[in-house]
N, C-alpha and C positions, 0 to 999 in steps of 0.2 A: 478607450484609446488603444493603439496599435505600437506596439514595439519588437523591434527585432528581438533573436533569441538571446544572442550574444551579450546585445546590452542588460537582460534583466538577469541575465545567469553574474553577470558580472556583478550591479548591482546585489543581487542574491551574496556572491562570493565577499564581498566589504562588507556586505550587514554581519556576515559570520564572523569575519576578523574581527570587527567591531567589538563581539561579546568576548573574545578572549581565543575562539578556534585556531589554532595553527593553519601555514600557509595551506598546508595538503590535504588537512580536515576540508576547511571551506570551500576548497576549490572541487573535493570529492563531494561533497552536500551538494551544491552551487549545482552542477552535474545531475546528484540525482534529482533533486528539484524540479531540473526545470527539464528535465524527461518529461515528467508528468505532463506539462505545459505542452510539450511540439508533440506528445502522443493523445494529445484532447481529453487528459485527465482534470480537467480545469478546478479540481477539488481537493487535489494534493498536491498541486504546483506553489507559485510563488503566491496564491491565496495563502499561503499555508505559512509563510515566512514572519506573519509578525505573532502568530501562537507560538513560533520557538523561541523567540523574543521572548515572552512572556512566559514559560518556562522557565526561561535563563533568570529572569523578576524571581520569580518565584522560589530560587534555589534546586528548582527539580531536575534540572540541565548541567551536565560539568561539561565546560568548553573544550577542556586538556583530560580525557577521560586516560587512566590504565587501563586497558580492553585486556584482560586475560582467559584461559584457560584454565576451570577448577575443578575439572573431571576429564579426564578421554581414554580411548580406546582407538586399537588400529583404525577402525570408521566412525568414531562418532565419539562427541562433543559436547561439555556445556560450556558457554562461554558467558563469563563476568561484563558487561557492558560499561561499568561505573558511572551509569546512569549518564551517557554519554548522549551526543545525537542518533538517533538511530538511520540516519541518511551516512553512519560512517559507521556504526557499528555492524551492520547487516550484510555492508562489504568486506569487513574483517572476514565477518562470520564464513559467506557464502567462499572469499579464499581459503579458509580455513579446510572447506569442506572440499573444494578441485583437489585441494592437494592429499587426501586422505582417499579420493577416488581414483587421482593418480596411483594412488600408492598397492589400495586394494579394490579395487573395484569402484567402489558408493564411496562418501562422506556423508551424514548425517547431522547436523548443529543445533543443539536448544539453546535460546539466549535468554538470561536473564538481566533485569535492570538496565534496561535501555528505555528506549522512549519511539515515540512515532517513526516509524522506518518510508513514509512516502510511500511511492507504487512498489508493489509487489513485484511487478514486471519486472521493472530496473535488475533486481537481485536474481532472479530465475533468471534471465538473457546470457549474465556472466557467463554462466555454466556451459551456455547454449552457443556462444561463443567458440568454446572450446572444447567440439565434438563431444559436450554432456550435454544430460538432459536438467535443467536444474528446477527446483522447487523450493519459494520462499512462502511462508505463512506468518500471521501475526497473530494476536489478540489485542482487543481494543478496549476503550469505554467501556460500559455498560449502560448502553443504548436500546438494545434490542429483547423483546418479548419471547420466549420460548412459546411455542403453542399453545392456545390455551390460557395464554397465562395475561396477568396486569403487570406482572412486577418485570420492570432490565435486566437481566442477569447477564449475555451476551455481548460483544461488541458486532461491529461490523466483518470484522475474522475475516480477511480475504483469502483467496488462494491464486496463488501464480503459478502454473507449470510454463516454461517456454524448452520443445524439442527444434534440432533442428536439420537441417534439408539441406540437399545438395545446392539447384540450380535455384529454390523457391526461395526467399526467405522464412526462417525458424514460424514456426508454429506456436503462438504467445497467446494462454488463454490468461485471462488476469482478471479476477470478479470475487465479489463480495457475496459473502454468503446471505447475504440480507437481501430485499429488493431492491434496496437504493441506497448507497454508502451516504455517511449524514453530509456530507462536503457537498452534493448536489443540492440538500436539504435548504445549506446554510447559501447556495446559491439563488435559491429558488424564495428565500427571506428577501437577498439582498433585492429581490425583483419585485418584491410584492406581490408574489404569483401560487397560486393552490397548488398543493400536491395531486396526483394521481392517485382514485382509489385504489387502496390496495400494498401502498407505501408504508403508512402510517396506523396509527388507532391511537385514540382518546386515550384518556386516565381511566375511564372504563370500562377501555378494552374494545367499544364500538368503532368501525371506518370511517376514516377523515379522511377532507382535504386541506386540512390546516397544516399549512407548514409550518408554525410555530410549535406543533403540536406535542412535541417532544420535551421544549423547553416548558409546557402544561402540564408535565404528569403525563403525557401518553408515551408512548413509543415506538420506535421503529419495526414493520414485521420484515421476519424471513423470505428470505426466497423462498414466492411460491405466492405470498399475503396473506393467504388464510388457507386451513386444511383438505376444503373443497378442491385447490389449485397449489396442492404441494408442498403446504409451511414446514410440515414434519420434517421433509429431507433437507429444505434450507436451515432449521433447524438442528438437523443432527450433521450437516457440513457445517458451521458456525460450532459445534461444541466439541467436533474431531479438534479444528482452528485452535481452540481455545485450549485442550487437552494439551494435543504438543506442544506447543508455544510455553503457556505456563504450567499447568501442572508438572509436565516433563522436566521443566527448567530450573525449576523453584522461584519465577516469577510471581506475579499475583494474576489470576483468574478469575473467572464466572464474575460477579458484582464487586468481586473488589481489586480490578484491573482499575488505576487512575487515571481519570481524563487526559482529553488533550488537550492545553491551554484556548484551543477555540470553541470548545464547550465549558464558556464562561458559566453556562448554568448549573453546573458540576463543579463538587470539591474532591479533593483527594481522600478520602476518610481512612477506613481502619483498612491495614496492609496485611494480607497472610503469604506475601513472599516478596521478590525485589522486580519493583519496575512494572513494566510492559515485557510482553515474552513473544522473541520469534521462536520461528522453526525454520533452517534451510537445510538444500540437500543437493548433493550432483551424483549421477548414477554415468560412468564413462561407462560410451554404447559400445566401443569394444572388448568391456568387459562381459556382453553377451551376445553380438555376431560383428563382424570384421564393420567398422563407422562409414565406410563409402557404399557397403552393398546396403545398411539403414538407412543412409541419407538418399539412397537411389529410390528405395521403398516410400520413403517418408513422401518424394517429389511425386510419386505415381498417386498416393494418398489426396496429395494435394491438388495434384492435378483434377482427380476424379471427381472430387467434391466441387471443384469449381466448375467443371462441365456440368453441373445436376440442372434437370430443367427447373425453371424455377416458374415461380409467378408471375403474372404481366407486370412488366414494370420492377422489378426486382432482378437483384442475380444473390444467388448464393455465394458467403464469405465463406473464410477460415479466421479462425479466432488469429487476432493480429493485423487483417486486410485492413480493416480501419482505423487502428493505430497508426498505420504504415505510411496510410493515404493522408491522413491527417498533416502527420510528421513533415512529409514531401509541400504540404501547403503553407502550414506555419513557417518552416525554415524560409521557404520564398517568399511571401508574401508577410510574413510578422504574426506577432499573439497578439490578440483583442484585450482585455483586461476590460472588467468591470468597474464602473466610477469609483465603489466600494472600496475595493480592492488597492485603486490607484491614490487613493486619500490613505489609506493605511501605509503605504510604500512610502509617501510623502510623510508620514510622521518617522517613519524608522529614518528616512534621512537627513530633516531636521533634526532627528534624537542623536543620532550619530555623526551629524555633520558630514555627509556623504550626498553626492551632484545627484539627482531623479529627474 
């Protein structure tokens, strides 16, 4: 079914009041949510609304978080989450950080005890915004195989840079260090549809097309699928993700980062620090040449790449062009929503006595 964007951000925005979130929590959630949605991230959008839900069940979620401060320096930060949303904790964060770039150059943030931050983008753009360059990371799950290996250790760890440009719009690279973040995964269940080799492996470590395959004892690979075609590096960008985020923060890490309430097939078990851990960062470009003679540079960058010849039938992007393109389709024309999807929405409003 197809709905406008307004109405499911709103929807989104009541299910949060519903748990307990303040007016300016929800509506900033609400927000980063349904980003994901009108940017064609259809696996961190408002799929995503009845796992915080279910969090909230669980006690892992505080509605009314104290988001503080329990380390800093002129550039850089760890910040307390109190196990808050992380579609409001991330924003703290990433303000945290403009203003420490204002100040001296960078800001720099490790967060600990937070929970699911949504897309990466959302919180790098801030920055990007505001003649910085910004950078959000997470760690996640433990979903994902190191090389070589059988056992999870890894989440899906994304990285968001977004710089930006004069006349082009900002330059937004935003990707998982994995081949395929598991929210495609869990799309690709709701369809009854095979994975692509090279996403996934068995509990023995061999190539599947099972998309269940994760919730079997297999696991997720890296970017790359296998070492023939590059695991190592998606590997060792997933364990940079994982380093700052939580080892820096004093989050939990490598296997003992706790699920997200839509990998039902995960529990939270033994903890060696607080939460889910980002990382953000804003670096102000006139802290290293005047921000109009960059962003003049940046548009020639941008330009260049888009003149590249390409292949028949193709043209070459810039990380962002199809977010961009997307965004411009959904906002006219509505989100699609998965039947899945829309029977979950229908129980959060029943549960909350809220109009769908």
């Amino acid at each position: 079914m197809i709905y406008e964007y307004s109405y499911l951000q709103n929807f989104i925005k009541n299910v949060f009041l519903s748990i307990g979130c303040s007016e300016t929590d929800a509506d900033l959630a609400s927000k980063v949510l349904i980003s994901a949605d009108l940017r064609g991230v259809d696996s961190h959008g408002t799929a995503r609304l009845s796992g915080y839900v279910r969090l909230y069940d669980n006690g892992r979620l505080n509605p009314t978080p104290n988001i503080k401060i329990v380390h800093q320096t002129p550039s850089t930060a760890v910040i307390d989450g109190d196990k808050g949303l992380g579609l409001v904790v991330a924003p703290y964060a990433m303000k945290i950080a403009m203003e420490k770039a204002t100040n001296v150059g960078s800001g720099w943030i490790s967060v600990q005890n937070s929970n699911h931050f949504g897309i990466a983008g959302y919180h790098a753009m801030m920055a990007s915004d505001n003649d910085m360059i910004g950078w959000a990371m997470t760690n996640a799950a433990p979903l994902v195989t190191p090389t070589f290996s059988k056992e999870k250790l890894l989440g899906t760890n994304p990285i968001a840079v977004a710089v930006p440009a004069q006349k082009n719009p900002a330059f937004v690279a935003d990707f998982a260090s994995t081949a395929v973040a598991y929210g495609k995964m869990e799309i690709l269940q709701r369809k009854g549809s095979p994975a692509p080799i090279g996403w996934v492996q068995d509990k023995e470590g061999n190539p599947t097309d099972d998309s269940n395959a994760v919730k079997n004892g297999g696991a997720l690979l890296p970017l790359g699928g296998d070492r023939e075609h590059g695991s190592h590096k998606g590997y060792g960008l997933g364990a940079i993700v994982d380093i700052f985020s939580g080892v820096l923060s004093g989050a939990n890490f490598g296997p003992w980062v706790p699920p997200f309430a839509t990998a039902g097939f995960m529990t939270a078990g033994e903890q060696v620090g607080k939460g889910t851990g980002h990382f953000l960062g804003a670096m102000r470009i006139d802290a290293f040449r005047p921000a109009e003679e960059f962003k003049a540079d940046m548009d020639k960058w941008i330009d260049r790449f888009h003149a590249a010849e390409a292949v028949e039938g193709k043209k070459v992007l810039v990380p962002g062009d199809p977010e961009r393109e997307i965004e411009a389709e959904r906002k006219a024309n509505g989100i699609n929503l998965l039947e899945p999807v829309v029977k979950d929405l229908q129980a959060l409003a029943d549960r909350f006595g809220i109009a769908f």
